[in-house]
OpenMM code with the backbone's topology and positions (N, CA, C; nanometers):
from openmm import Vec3, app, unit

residues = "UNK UNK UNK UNK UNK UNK UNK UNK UNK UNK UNK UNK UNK UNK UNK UNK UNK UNK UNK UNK UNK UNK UNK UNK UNK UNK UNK UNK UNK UNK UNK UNK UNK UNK UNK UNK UNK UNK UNK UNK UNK UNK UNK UNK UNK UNK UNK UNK UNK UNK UNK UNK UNK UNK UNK UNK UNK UNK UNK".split()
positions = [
    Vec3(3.6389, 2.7223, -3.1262),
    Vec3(3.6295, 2.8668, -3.1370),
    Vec3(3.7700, 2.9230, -3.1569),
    Vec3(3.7953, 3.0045, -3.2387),
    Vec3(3.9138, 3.0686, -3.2598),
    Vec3(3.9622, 3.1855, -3.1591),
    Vec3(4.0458, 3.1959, -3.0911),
    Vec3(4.1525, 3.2511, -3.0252),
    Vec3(4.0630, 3.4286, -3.0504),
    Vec3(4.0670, 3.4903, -3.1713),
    Vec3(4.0197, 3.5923, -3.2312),
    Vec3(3.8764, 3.6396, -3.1764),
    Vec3(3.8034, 3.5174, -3.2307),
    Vec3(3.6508, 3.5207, -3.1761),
    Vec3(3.6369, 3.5178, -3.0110),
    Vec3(3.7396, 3.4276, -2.9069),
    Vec3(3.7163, 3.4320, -2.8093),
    Vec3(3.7128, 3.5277, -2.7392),
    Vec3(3.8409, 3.6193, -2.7636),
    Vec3(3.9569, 3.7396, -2.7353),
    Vec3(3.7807, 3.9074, -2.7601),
    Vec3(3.7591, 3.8509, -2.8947),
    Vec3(3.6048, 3.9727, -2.9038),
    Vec3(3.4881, 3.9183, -2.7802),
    Vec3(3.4919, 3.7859, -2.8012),
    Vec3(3.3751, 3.7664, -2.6850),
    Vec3(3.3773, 3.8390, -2.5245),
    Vec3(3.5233, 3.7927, -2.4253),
    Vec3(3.5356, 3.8727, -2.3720),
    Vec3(3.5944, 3.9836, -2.4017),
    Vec3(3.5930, 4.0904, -2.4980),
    Vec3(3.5524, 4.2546, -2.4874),
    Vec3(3.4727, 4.2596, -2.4551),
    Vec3(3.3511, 4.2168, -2.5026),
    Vec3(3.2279, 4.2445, -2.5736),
    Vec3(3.1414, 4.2337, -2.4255),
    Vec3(3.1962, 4.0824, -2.3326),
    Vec3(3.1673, 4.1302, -2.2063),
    Vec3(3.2219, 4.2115, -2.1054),
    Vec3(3.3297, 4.2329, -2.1190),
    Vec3(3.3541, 4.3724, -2.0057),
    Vec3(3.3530, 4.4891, -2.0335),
    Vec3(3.3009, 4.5147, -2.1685),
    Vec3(3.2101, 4.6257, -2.2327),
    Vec3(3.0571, 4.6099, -2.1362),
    Vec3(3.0050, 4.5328, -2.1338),
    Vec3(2.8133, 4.5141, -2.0611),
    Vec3(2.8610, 4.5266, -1.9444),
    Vec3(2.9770, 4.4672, -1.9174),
    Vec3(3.0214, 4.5089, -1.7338),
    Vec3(3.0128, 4.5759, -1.6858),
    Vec3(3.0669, 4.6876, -1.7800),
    Vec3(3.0811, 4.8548, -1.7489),
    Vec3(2.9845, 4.8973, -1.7852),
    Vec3(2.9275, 4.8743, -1.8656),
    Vec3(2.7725, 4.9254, -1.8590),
    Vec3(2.6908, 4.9225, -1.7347),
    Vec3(2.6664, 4.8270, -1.6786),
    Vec3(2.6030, 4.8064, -1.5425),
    Vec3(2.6757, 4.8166, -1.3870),
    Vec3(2.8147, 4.8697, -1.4151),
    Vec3(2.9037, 4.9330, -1.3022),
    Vec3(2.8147, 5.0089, -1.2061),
    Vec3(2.7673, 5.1152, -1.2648),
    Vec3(2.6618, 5.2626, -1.2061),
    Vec3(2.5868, 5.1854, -1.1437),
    Vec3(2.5362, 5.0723, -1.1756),
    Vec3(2.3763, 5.0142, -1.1078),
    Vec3(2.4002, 4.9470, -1.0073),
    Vec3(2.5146, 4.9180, -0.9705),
    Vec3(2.5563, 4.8488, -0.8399),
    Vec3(2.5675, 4.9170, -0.7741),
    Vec3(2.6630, 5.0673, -0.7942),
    Vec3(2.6444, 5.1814, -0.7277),
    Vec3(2.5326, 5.2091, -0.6421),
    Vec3(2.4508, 5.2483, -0.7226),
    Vec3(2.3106, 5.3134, -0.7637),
    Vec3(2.2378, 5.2673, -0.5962),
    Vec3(2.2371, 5.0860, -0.6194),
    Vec3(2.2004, 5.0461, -0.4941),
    Vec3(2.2392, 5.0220, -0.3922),
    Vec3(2.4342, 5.0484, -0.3615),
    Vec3(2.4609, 5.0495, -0.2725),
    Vec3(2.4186, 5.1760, -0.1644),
    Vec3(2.3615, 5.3133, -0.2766),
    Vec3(2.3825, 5.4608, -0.2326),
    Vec3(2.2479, 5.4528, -0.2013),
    Vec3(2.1192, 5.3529, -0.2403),
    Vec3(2.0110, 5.3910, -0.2333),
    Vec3(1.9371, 5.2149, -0.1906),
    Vec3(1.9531, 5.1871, -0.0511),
    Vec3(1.9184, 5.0637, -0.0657),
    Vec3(1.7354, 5.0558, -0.0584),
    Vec3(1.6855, 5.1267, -0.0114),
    Vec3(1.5710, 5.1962, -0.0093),
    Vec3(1.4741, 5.1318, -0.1202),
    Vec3(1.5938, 5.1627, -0.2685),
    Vec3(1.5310, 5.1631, -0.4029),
    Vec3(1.5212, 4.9948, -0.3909),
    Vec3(1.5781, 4.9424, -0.3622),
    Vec3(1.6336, 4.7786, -0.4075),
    Vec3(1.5260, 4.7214, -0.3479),
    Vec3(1.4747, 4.7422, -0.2189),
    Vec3(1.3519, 4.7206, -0.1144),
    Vec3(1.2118, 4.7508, -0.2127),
    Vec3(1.1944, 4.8738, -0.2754),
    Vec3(1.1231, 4.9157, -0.3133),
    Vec3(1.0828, 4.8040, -0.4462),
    Vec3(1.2358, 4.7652, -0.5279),
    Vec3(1.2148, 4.6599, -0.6193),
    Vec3(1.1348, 4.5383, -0.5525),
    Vec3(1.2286, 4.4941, -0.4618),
    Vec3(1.1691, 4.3630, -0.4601),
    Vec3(1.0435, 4.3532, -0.4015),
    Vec3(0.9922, 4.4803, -0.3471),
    Vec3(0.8357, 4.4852, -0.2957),
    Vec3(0.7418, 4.4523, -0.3970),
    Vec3(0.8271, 4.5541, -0.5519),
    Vec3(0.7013, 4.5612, -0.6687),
    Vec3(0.6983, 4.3774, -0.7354),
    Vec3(0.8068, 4.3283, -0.7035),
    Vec3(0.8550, 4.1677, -0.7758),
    Vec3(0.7680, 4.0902, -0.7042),
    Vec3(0.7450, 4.1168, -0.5822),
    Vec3(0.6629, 4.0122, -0.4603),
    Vec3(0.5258, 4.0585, -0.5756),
    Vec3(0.4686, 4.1644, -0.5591),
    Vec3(0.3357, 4.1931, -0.5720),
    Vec3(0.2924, 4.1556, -0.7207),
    Vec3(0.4123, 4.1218, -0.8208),
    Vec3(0.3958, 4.1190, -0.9574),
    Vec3(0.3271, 3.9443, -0.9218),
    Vec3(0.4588, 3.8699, -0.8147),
    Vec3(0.3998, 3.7271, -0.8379),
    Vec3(0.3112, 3.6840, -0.7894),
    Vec3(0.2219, 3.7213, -0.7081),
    Vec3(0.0818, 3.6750, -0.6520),
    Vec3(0.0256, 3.6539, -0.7754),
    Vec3(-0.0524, 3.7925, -0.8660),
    Vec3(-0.1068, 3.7531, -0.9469),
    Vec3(-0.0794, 3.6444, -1.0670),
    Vec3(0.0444, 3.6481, -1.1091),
    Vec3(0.0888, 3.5276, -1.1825),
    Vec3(0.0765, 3.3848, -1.1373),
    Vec3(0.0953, 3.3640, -0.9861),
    Vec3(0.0750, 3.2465, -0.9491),
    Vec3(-0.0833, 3.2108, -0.9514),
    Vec3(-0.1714, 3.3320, -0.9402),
    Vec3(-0.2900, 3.2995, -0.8943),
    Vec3(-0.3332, 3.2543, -1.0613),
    Vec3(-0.3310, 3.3265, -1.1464),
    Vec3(-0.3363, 3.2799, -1.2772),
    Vec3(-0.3078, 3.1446, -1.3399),
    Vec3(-0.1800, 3.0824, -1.2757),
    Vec3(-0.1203, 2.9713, -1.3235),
    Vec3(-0.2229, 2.8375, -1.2181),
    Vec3(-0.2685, 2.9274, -1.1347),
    Vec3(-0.3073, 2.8283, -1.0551),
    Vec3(-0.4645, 2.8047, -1.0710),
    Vec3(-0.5071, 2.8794, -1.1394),
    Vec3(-0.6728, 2.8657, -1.1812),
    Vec3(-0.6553, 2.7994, -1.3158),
    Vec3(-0.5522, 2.8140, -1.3934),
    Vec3(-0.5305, 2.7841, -1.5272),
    Vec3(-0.5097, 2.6207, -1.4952),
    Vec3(-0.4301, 2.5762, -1.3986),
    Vec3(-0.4229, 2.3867, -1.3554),
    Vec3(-0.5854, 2.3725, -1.3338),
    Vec3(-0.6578, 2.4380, -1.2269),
    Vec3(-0.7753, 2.3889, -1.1992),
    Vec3(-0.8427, 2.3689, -1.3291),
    Vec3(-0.8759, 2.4531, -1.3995),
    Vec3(-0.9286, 2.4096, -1.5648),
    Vec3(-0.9305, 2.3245, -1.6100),
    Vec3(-0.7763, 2.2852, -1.6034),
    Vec3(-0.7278, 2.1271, -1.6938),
    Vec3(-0.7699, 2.0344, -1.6393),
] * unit.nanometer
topology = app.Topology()
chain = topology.addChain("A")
for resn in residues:
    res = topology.addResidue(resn, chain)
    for name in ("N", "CA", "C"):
        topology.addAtom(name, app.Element.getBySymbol(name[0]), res)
């Protein structure tokens, strides 16, 4: 990789860095919200597991 190309790669990431600065914020000011995430993440994977797991019984 050239020196040039590397030198844009990290911009290019501490450009997305700063993009997502606020969101670390966000949940230090509101841990509430972060709880609230990982409540909806628990409840997303039941059904996926239960799916994956009727989908083995099939086979």
């Amino acid at each position: 990789m050239e020196p040039y190309l590397q030198l844009e790669s990290v911009r290019k990431l501490n450009r997305d860095i700063k993009e997502y600065e606020p969101h670390f914020s966000d949940v230090a000011e509101n841990p509430l919200g972060l709880v609230i995430g990982c409540r909806n993440a628990c409840l997303l994977v039941i059904p996926i597991w239960t799916v994956i797991f009727w989908i083995e019984s099939k086979i």
